[in-house]
C-alpha positions in Angstrom: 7.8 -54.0 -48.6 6.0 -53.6 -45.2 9.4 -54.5 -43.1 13.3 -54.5 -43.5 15.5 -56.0 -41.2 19.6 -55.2 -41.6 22.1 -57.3 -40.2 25.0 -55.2 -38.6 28.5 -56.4 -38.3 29.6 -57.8 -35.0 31.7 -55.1 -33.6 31.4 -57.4 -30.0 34.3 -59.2 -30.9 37.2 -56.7 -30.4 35.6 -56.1 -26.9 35.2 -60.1 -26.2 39.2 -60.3 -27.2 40.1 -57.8 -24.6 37.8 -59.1 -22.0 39.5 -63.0 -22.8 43.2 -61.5 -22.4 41.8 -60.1 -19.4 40.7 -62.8 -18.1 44.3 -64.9 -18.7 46.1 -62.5 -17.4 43.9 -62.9 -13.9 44.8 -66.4 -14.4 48.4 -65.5 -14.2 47.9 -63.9 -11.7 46.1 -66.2 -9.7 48.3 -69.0 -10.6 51.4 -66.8 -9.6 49.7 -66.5 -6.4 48.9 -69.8 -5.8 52.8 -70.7 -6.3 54.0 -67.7 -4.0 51.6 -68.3 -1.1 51.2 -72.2 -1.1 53.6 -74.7 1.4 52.2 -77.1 -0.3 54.9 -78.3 -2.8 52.1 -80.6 -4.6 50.1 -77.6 -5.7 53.2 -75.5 -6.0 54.2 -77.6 -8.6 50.3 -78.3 -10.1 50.9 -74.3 -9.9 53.8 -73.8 -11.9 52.4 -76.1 -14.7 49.4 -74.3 -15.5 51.7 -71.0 -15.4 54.2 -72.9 -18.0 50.9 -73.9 -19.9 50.0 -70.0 -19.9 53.6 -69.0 -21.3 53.1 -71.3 -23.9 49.8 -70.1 -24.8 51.0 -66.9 -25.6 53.7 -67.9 -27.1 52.0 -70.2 -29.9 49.1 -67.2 -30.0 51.8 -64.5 -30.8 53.4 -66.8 -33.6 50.5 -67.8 -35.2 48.2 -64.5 -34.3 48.4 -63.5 -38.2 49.1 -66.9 -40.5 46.3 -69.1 -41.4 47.0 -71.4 -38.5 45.7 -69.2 -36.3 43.6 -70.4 -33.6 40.3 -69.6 -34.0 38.9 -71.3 -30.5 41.7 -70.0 -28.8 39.8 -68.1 -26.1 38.0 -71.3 -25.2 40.6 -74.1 -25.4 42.4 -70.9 -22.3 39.0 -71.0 -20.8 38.4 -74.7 -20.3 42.6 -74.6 -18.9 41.3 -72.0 -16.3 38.4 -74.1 -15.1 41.1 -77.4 -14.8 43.1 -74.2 -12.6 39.7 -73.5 -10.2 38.6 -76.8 -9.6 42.0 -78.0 -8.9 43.2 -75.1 -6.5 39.9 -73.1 -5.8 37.4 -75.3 -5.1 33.4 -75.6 -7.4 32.8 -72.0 -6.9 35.0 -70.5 -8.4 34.8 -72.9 -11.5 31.2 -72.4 -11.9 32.0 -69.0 -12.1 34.6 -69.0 -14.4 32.2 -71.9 -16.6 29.0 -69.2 -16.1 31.3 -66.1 -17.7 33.0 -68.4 -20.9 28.9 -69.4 -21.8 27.5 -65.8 -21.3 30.5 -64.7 -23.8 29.7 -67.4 -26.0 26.2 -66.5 -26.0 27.6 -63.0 -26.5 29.4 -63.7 -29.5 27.6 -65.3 -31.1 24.7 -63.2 -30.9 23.9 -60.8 -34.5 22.4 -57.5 -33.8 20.3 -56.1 -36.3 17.5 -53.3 -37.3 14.0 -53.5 -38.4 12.6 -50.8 -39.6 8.6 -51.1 -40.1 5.9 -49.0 -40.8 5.2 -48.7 -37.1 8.9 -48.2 -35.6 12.6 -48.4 -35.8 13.7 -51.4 -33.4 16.7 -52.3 -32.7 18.4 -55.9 -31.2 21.8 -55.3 -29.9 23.1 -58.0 -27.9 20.9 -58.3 -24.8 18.9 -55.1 -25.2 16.3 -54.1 -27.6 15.8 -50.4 -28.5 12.6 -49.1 -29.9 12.1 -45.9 -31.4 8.6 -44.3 -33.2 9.4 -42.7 -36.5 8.3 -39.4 -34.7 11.5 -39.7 -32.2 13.5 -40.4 -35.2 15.4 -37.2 -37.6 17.1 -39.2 -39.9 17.5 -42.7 -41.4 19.5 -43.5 -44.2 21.5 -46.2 -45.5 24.1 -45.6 -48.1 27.5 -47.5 -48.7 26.4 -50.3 -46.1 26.4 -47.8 -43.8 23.0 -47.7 -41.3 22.8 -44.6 -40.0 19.9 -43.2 -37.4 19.7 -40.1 -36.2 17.3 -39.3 -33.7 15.4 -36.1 -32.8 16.9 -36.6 -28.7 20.6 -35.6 -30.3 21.2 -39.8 -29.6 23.3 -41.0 -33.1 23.4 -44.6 -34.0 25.4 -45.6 -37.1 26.5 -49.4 -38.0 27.9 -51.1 -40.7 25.8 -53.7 -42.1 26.7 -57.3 -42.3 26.7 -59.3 -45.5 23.6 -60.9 -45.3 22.1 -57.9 -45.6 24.0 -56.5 -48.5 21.0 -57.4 -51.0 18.7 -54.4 -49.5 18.2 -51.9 -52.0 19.5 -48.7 -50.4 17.0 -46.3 -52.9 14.1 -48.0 -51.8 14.9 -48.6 -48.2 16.0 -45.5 -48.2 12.5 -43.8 -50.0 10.9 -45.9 -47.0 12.6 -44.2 -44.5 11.2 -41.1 -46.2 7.8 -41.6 -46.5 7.8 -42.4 -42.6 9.8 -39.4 -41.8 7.2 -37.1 -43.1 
């Protein structure tokens, strides 16, 4: 086989969970705000419902955070609430904003990274970024329990677990590739 490409699991997601609660608690914050400093009882009020709506949210996400009901669009259901928030009490900038950062998370999230490995390099696609590296900057490459690990000559380590699409490599012979190239 001339090339192998691996999979790897999407480790992004922890990261994109932390950056979404993040982000609702700044809307909190901003809708806390928005009740303290406005004299305007209308938006008070418009206020104070999207802050209920928040409560609630966290609520029905801490109740159903580990039972098959779970919500799985959770973070995107809170996201289109937030831009209902800008456009309502911040005006089209800071909904575009808010609308720009929910797509590049999506885009984000949805994006695999993965490793080929071919006779002529090691490259690898993580996210946004592509990494390439000649088999002469590499020390080590091995794959063994579904675990992809690169080691490189700079004292730079890589290591990944592989997704399950790529569960049907052959470790021996990827593995006797790696070799041959390492010579």
């Amino acid at each position: 086989m001339a090339a192998w490409e691996l999979i790897l699991l999407n480790n992004n997601r922890r990261s994109l969970r932390v950056f979404f609660w993040f982000l609702f608690f700044l809307q909190v914050t901003a809708a806390g705000a928005v009740i303290y400093f406005s004299a305007n009882e209308k938006e008070v009020e418009s206020a104070l419902s999207f802050a209920i709506i928040y409560l609630l949210f966290i609520v029905l996400w801490f109740a159903l955070r580990k039972t098959k009901y779970a919500l799985s669009n959770h973070n995107f259901v809170l996201q289109f609430v937030y831009l209902i928030f800008w456009l309502q009490h911040g005006g089209i900038f800071p909904a575009i904003l808010c609308a720009a950062v929910l797509i590049l998370a999506a885009l984000l999230a949805k994006k695999k990274s993965r490793v080929t490995v071919t006779a002529g390099a090691v490259k690898l696609f993580m996210g946004f970024s592509t990494r390439s590296y000649a088999w002469p900057d590499i020390d080590n490459l091995l794959l063994k329990d579904r675990l992809l690990t690169i080691d490189l000559k700079s004292n730079h380590f890589f290591q990944a677990e592989i997704a399950p699409e790529s569960y049907g490599v052959e470790e021996e012979r990827f593995n006797q590739f790696c070799k041959d190239y390492l010579k």
